[in-house]
C-alpha positions in Angstrom: -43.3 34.4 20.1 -42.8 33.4 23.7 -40.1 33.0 24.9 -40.7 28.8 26.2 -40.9 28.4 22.5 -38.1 29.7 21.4 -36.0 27.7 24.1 -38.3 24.6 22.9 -36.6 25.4 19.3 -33.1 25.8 20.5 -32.9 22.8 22.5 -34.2 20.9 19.5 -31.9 22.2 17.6 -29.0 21.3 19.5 -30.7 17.7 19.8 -30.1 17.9 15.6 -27.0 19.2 15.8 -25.5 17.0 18.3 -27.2 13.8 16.4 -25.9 15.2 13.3 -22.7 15.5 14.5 -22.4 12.2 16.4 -23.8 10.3 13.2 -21.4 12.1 10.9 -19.1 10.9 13.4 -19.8 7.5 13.7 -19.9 7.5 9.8 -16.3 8.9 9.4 -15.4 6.0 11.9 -16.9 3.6 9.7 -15.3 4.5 6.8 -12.1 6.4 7.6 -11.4 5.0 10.9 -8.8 2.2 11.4 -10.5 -1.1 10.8 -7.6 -3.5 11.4 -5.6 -3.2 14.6 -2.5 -5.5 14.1 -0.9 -6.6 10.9 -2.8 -9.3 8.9 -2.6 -11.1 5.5 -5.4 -12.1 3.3 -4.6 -14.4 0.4 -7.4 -14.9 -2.3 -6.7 -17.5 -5.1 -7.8 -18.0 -8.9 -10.5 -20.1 -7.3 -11.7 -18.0 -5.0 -15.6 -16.6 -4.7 -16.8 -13.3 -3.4 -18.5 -15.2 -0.6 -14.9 -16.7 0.5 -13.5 -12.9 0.4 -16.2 -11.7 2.3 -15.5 -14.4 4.9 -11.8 -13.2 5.2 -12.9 -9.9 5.1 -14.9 -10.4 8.4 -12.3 -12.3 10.4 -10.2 -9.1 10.3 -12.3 -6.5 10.5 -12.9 -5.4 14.2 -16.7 -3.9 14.3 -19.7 -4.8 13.3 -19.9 -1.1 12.2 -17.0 -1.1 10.0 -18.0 -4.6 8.6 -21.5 -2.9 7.4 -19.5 0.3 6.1 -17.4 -2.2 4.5 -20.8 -3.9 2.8 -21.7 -0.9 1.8 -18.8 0.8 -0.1 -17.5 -3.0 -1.4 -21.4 -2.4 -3.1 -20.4 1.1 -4.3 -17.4 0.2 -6.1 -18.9 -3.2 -7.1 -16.4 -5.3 -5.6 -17.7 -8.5 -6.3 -16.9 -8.6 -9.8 -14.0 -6.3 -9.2 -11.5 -8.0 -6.7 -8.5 -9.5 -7.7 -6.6 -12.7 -6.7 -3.5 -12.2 -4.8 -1.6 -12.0 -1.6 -2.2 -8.0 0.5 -0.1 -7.4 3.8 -2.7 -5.4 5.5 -1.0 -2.8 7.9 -2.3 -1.5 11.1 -4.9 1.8 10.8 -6.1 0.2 7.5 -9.7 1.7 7.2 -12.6 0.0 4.8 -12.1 2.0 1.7 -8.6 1.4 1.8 -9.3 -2.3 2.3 -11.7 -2.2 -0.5 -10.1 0.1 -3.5 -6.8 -2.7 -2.8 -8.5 -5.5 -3.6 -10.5 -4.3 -6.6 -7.4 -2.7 -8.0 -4.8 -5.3 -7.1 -2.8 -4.0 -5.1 -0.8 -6.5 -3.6 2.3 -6.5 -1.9 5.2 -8.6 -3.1 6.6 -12.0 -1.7 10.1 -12.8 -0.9 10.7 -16.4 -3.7 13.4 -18.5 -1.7 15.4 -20.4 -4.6 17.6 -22.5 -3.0 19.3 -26.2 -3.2 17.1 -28.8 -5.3 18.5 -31.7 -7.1 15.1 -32.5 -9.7 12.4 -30.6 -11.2 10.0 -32.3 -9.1 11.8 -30.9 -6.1 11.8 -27.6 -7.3 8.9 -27.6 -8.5 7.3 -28.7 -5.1 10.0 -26.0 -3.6 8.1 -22.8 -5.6 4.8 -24.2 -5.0 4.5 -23.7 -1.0 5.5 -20.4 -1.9 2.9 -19.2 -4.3 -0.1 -19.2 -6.1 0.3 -22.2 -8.1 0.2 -26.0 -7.8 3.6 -28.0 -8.6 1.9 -29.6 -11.0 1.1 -26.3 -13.1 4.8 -25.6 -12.6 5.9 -29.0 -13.9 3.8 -28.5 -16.8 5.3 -25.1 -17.7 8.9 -26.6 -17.2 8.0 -29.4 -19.8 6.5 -26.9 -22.4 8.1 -27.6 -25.8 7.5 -23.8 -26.6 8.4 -22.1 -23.4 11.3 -23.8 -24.0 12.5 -22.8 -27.6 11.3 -19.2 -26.0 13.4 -19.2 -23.2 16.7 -20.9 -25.3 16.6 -24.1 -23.4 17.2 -27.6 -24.9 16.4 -30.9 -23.0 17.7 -31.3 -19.2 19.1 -27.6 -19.4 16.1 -26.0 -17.4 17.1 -26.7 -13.9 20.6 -24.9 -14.8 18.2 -21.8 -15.4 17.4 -21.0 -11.5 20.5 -19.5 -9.8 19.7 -19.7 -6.5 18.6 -16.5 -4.5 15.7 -14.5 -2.9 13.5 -12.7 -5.5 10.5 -10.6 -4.9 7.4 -11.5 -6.6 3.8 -11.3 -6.9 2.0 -14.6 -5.4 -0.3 -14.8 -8.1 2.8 -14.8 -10.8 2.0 -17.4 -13.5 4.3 -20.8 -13.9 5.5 -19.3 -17.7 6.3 -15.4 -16.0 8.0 -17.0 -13.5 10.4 -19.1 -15.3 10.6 -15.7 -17.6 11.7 -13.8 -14.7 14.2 -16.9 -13.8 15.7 -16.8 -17.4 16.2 -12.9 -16.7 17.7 -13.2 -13.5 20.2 -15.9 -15.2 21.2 -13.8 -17.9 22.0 -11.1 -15.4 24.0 -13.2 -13.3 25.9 -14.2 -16.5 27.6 -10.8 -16.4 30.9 -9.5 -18.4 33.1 -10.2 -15.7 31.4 -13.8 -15.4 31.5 -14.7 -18.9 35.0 -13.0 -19.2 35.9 -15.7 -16.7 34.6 -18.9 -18.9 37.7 -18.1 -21.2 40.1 -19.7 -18.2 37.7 -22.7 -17.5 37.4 -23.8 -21.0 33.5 -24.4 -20.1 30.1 -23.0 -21.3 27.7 -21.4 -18.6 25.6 -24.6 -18.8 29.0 -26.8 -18.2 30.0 -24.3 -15.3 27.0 -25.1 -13.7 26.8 -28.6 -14.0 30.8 -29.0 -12.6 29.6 -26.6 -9.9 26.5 -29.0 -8.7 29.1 -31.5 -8.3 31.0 -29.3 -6.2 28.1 -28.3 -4.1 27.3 -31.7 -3.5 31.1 -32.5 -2.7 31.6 -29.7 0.0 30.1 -26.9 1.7 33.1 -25.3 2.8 33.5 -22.6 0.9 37.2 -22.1 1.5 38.1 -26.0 -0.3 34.9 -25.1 -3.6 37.9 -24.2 -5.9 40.1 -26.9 -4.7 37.9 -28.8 -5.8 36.7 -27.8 -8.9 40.8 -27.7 -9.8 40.7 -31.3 -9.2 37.6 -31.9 -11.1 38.7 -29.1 -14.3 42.6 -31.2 -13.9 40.8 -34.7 -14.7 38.7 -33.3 -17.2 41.4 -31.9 -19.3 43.6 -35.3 -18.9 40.2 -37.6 -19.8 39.7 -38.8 -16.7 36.4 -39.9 -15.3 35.3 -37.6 -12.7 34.3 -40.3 -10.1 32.5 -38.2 -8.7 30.0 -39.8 -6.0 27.1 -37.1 -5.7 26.5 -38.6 -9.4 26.0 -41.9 -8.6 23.4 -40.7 -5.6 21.9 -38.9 -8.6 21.8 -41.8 -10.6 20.4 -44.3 -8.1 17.9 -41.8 -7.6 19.1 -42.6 -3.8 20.2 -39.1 -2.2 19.9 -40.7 1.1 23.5 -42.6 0.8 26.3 -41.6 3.0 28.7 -44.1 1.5 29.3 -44.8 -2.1 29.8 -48.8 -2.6 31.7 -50.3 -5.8 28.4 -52.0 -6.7 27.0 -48.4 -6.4 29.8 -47.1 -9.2 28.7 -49.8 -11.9 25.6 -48.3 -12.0 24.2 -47.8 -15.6 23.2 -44.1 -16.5 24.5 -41.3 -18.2 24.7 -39.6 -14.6 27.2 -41.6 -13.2 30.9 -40.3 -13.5 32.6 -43.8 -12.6 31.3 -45.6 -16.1 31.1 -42.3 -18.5 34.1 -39.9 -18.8 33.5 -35.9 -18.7 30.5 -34.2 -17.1 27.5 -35.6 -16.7 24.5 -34.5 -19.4 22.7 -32.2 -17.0 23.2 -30.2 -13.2 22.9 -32.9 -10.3 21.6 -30.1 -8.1 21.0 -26.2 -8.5 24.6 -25.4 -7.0 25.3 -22.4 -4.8 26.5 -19.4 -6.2 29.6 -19.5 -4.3 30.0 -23.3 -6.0 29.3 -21.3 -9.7 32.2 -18.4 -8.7 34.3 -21.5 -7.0 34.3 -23.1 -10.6 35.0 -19.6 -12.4 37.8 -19.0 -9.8 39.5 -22.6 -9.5 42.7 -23.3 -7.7 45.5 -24.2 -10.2 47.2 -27.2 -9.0 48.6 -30.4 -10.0 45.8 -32.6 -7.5 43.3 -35.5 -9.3 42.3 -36.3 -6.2 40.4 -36.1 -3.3 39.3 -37.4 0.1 37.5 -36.9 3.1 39.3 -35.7 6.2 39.6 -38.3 9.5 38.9 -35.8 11.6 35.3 -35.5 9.9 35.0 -32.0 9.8 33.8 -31.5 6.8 37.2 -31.2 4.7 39.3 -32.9 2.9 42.7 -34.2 1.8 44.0 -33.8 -1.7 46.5 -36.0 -3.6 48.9 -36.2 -6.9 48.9 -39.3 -7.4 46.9 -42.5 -6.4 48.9 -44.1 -4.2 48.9 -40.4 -2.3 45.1 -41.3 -2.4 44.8 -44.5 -1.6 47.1 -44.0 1.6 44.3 -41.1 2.3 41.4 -43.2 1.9 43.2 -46.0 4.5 43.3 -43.1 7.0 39.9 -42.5 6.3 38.4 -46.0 6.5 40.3 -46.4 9.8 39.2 -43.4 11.3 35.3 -44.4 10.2 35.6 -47.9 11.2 36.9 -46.9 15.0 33.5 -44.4 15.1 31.5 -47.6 14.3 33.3 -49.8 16.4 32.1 -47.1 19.3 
């Protein structure tokens, strides 16, 4: 065997080699290198088609060698019928099979549920909608089912009082009935011994608590004056007197736009409204804060039944014994506004 020959077979043997090694490389970057360079969401719904994945797919992967790989292995593991709805944070150095085996297994990565200040069920229903999965009319539906109800130990009107307001963490995809579930959990947990300890001193129920503390929410957001407050409010309950209370007749009107309440406002004609119907009213005017919920546990004893906006408009208030204490407040008051509006 000359020796041309065998220097004919070793270079074409290196030629194999080094192909061999440069496809097995390019392979392992197909598949095991980092397809995604920055952090990216994909978001697939109960409506969505393969076609619509695959779509999302590409507008994250980077190469057209990945996207094949990608095509490939999606085929292996017969992704099409495999992948599941839901929301995937996909992280930096991501590679395809990664990417791939998420989606058909469903693996998604949790959301952060804002529950905060709404006055209806529409409202909150619209609320939890931009945040997942769901329309706000599935939501309403779920919220108005007769059975989900009785499940969950709700009567009429009572449901709103079910969401204390806070951040939870959730799957996107979560259906209308888990997630008022999960609510009715998280409200029985917030109900806890010292809480219901505390109910003794009030002479309320949970549900009453919170619908005294949506009044007080709507009253103030200054934390330090919350119990004040809900002394007056507790003090006038316990003596039989109406409330007056004017975040209920916004509620009543249906008008939450109204900075001041009129006397043709207060004759108003609904359960809701605190000037015409004594004690609370039949339902939450708002899902109140927590710190309005513990302000209502933790009320101020005092001897005030009333209450009234400070000149100085800074958000606080004066408090009176008796009404000509108020009424000498609410003069103050009227002067001070009508000099702004005289400005």
């Amino acid at each position: 065997m000359s020796k041309n020959f065998l220097k004919k077979i070793y270079i074409t043997g290196s030629v194999l080699t080094l192909l061999l090694i440069g496809t097995a490389a390019i392979a392992y970057y197909a598949f095991y290198g980092s397809a995604i360079d920055t952090k990216t969401t994909i978001r697939i719904d109960h409506k969505s088609n393969y076609a619509e994945v695959r779509a999302e797919i590409d507008g994250i992967i980077e190469s057209n060698i990945q996207s094949a790989a990608f095509n490939f292995y999606a085929s292996h593991i017969n992704l099409e019928r495999r992948f599941k709805p839901g929301y995937y944070e996909i992280e930096p150095a991501t590679n395809v099979i990664r990417l791939a085996r998420r989606l058909a297994l469903g693996d998604q990565t949790p959301i952060k549920l804002v529950i905060n200040n709404c006055r209806t069920l529409p409202q909150l229903s619209q609320q939890i909608a931009k945040q997942i999965a769901c329309d706000s009319m599935q939501i309403i539906s779920a919220m108005h089912d007769t059975k989900l109800r009785a499940e969950l130990g709700n009567v009429k009107d009572s449901l709103i009082a079910t969401f204390i307001p806070n951040t939870y963490e959730i799957y996107w995809t979560i259906t209308p009935e888990d997630l008022l579930r999960r609510m009715k959990r998280e409200s029985d947990n917030f109900w806890n011994e010292e809480r219901v300890a505390k109910l003794k001193r009030t002479r309320l129920t949970q549900y009453q608590v919170i619908t005294l503390a949506s009044i007080v929410y709507e009253e103030t957001k200054c934390r330090e004056e919350m119990p004040l407050i809900a002394g007056v409010y507790i003090n006038r309950l316990r003596r039989r007197i109406a409330l007056q209370a004017c975040p209920t007749v916004k509620y009543a009107l249906g008008d939450f736009t109204l900075t001041r309440i009129l006397h043709k406002h207060t004759r108003t004609r609904s359960p809701f409204n605190t000037y015409i119907n004594q004690g609370l009213p039949p339902a939450p005017i708002c899902i109140p804060s927590i710190a309005a919920i513990d302000a209502v546990l933790n009320y101020t004893e005092h001897n005030y039944l009333y209450f009234c906006a400070k000149p100085e408009f800074d958000g606080r208030h004066n408090f009176a014994r008796t009404l000509r204490e108020h009424n000498a407040n609410s003069r103050q008051y009227l002067r001070a506004l009508k000099g702004v509006n005289n400005k």
